[in-house]
Every structure is written in C-alpha cells, then in structure tokens.
C-alpha positions as CSV (number, residue, x, y, z in Angstrom):
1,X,-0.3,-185.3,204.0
2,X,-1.0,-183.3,206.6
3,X,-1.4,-180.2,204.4
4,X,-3.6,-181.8,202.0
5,X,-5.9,-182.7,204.8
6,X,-5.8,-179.3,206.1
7,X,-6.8,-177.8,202.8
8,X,-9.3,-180.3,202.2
9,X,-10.9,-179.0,205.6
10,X,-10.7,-175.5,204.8
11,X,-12.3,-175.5,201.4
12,X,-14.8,-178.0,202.7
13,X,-17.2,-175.1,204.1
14,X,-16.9,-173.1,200.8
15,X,-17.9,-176.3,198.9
16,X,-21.1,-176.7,201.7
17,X,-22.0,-173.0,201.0
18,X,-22.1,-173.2,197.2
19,X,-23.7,-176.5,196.8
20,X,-27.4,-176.6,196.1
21,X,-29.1,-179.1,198.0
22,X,-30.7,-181.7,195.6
23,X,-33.9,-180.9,197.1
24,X,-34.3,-177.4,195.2
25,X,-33.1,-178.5,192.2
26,X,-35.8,-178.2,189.7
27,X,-37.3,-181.7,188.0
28,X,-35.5,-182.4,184.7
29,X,-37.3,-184.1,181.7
30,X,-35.4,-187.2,180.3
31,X,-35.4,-184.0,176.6
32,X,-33.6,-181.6,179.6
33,X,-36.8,-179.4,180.2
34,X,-37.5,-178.4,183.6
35,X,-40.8,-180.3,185.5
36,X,-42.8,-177.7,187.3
37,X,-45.8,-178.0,189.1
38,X,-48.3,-175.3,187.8
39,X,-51.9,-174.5,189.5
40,X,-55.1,-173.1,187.7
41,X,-57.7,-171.7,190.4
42,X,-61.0,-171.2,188.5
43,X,-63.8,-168.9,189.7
44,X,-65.3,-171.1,192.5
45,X,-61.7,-171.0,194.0
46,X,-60.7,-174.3,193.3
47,X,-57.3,-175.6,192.5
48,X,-56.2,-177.8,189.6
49,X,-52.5,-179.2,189.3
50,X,-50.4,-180.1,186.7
51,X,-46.8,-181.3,186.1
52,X,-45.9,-179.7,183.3
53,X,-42.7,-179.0,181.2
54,X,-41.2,-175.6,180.8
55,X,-40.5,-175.1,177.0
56,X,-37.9,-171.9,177.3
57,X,-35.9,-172.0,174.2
58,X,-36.9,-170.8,170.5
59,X,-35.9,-174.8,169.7
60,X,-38.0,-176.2,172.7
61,X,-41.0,-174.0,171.6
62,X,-40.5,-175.1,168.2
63,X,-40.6,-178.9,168.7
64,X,-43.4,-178.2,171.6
65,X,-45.5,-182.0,172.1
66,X,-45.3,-182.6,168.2
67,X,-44.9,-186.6,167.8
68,X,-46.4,-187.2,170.8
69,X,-48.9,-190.2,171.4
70,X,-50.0,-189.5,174.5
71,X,-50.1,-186.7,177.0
72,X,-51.4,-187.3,180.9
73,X,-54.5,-185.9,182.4
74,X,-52.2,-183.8,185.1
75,X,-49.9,-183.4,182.4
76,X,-49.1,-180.5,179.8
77,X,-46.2,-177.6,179.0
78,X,-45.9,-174.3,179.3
79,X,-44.6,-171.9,176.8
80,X,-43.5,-168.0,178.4
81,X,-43.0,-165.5,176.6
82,X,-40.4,-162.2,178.1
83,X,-41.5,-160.0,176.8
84,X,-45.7,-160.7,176.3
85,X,-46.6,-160.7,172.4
86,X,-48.9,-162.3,170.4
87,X,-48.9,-166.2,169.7
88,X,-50.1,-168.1,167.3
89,X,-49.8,-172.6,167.0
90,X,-50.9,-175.0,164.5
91,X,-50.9,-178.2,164.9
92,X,-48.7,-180.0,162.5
93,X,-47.0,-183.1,163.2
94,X,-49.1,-182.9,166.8
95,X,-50.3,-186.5,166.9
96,X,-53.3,-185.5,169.7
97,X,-55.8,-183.3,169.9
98,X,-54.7,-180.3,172.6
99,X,-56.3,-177.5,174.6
100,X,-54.1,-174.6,173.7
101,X,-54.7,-171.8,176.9
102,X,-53.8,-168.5,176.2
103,X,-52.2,-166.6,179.6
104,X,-51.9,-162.7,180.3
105,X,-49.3,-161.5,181.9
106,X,-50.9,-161.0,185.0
107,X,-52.1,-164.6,185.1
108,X,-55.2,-164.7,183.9
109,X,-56.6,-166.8,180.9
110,X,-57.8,-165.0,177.8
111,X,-58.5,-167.5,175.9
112,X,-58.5,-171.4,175.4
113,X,-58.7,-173.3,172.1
114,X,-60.1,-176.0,172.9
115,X,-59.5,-179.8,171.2
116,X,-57.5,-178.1,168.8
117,X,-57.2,-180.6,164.9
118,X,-54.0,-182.9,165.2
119,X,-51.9,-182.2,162.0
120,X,-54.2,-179.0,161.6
121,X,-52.0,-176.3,159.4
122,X,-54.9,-173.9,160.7
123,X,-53.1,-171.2,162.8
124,X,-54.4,-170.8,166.8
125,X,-54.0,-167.3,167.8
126,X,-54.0,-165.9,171.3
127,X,-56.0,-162.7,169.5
128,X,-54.1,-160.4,172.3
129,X,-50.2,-160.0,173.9
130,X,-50.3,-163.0,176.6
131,X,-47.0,-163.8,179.1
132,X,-47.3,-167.6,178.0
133,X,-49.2,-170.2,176.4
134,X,-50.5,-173.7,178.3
135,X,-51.0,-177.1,176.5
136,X,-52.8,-179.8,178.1
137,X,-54.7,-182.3,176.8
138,X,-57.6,-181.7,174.4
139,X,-60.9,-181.8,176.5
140,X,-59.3,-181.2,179.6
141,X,-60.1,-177.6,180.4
142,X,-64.0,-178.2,179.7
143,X,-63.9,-181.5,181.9
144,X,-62.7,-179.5,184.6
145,X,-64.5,-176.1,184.1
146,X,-61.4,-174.3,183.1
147,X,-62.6,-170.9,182.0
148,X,-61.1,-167.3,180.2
149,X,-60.8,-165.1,183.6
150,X,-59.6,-167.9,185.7
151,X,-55.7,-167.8,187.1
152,X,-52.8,-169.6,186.2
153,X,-49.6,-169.6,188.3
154,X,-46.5,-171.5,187.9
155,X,-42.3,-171.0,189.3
156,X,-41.3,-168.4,186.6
C-alpha cells in the first residue's frame, strides 16, 4: 500500500506536466472540426469576428457546408491550403447561397465570390495561388464592407 501510494505521488507531477489544461484545448464541432475564432480587419481598421470551423482534411474539404440549411451571421469555415495553389468550388448539394473569400498567403483577400448559386455545378475559382479559402454566408461580406485587399487572420 504504501508503495502504491508512493508511486502514485511520484508520477503525479509527470501526469501535471503533460496534461493540457482544458482551457487551451481548441473548440471541437459535434463532426470533430476544430472551432476557431478568425478576424477580418477591412481598410478603415475595423475588426469583424467569426467562429468558424477548420475544414483540414481532403474528406472535410470535400463535404465542406453541403446539406446545410442554415449558416450564422458570425458563422462560416475555413479551408487552408499547405502548400498555396489554386482553388476552385461549386456549389452542388450546398443548400444556401455562400460568399466564397479567396485568401493569399500573406492574409490578404484576393477575391470574394459573392452569393454564390446553391446547387450551382458552375466552378468558383480563386483565379490565383491563395493559402485558404473562407465561407460565410451569402451577402455577408457586402453587408459588412468586406473587400479584396482587406486581412484575414486566424490560429493556423
């Protein structure tokens, strides 16, 4: 008993030092994609926020927000691409219209289809290499004077 206890005690400050507090744990989606907050600062220096979802894998990417009915005003996903390389979207089996914002890789926005066509076969392409692609809601960007040149940052 005694040397059970005194194990216990002396593997208790390895278990503290390897333990992530729950704090710094990133936001999970109920699908298993991270939640991260990501900020675009437009021209005039000020900041919009948006909880969006990190789509990392080829199979996250490829489902993106198809069947979706809905999608929040401060909502959206991200899409990065390592290394930066043309994209192109479409729209099938996308159930709302989307702004589709084209990133560089140093942050800034080249382009941004905007309202894209739900169920649209009608490739949207970046027409340059950009670092990832943002998805928010169709209209969004124009109701908040979201413009090409304006910066986009996120936790990479």
């Amino acid at each position: 008993m005694i040397a059970a206890a005194s194990l216990a005690l002396a593997l208790a400050p390895l278990a503290a030092c390897s333990a992530r507090p729950a704090e710094s744990a990133p936001a999970r989606t109920p699908a298993g994609l991270d939640l991260v907050t990501l900020n675009i600062t437009d021209a005039s220096a000020r900041r919009h926020s948006f909880r969006v979802e990190v789509a990392r894998t080829a199979a996250e990417q490829a489902q993106g927000l198809m069947f979706r009915e809905s999608l929040a005003p401060d909502a959206g996903m991200i899409f990065p691409f390592d290394p930066p390389r043309p994209a192109s979207f479409w729209m099938k089996n996308t159930l709302i219209p989307l702004d589709i914002i084209f990133i560089r890789a140093d942050g800034t926005i080249a382009r941004i289809a905007a309202n894209t066509i739900p169920h649209s076969l009608a490739p949207v392409e970046s027409g340059e290499d950009v670092a990832a692609v943002l998805e928010l809601a169709g209209g969004r960007a124009a109701e908040l004077g979201i413009n090409p040149g304006d910066r986009v940052s996120w936790p990479r």
